[in-house]
N, C-alpha and C positions, 0 to 999 in steps of 0.2 A: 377321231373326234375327241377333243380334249373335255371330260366330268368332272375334272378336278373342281371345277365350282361346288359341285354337290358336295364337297366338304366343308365350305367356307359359309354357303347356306346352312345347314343341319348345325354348323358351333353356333354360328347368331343365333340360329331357334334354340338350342340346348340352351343356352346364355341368358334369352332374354326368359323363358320358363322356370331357369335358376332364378333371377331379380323375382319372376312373379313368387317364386313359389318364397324365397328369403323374406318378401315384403308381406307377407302371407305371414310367416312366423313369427316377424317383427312387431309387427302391427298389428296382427290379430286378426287380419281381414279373410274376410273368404267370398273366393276368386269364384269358386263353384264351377259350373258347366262352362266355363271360358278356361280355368285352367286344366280342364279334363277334355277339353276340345284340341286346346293347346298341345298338351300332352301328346295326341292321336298324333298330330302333322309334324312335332318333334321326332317322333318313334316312324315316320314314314321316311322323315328327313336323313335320320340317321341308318335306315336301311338303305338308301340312294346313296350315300356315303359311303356303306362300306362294298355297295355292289359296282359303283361307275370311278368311286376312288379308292379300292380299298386300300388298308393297313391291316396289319393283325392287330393291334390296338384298338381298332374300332369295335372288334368283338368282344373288350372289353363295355364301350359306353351299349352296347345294344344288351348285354347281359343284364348290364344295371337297370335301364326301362323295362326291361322286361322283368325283375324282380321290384320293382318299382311300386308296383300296385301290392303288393304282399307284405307291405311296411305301411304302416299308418302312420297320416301326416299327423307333426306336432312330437314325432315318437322319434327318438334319438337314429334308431337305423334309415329313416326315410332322408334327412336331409347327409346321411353318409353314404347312401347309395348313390344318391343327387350328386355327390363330389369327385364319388368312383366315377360314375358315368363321362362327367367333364374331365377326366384325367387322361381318357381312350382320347379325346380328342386332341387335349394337348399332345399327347403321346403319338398322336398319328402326325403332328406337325414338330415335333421336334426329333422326331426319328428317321 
């Protein structure tokens, strides 16, 4: 049975959580328990990825959610883990 979907699911959720969380920063809004909900099914998303598609790359984006929370949004390290983390994913698609 082919999973490789599970990877192309988990980048859209990683991606559109990036926009929330960019539009967040931009604009000043807060997302509150939608983007922390959010969050949750991205970090399930991205486990399904690297279990039914994996890459060793992906161990890079699941490293970065999961240091994720130990960076405070608005704080230069939060939206650079943000960037790590989508890097695993490009990386699991161009390698």
């Amino acid at each position: 049975m082919d999973l490789a979907w599970t990877l192309h699911v988990g980048t859209a959720l990683y991606a559109i959580n990036l926009v929330v969380g960019l539009a967040a920063q931009l604009f000043h809004a807060n997302f509150g328990v939608f983007h922390h909900w959010l969050y949750a099914v991205v970090f399930a998303a991205a486990l399904a990825s690297a279990v039914f598609a994996f890459h060793p790359a992906l161990l890079l984006t699941l490293a970065a959610l999961a240091a994720m929370p130990l960076t405070k949004p608005g704080s230069k390290p939060h939206p650079t883990v943000a960037v790590i983390g989508a890097s695993g994913y490009l990386l699991a698609y161009l390698l």
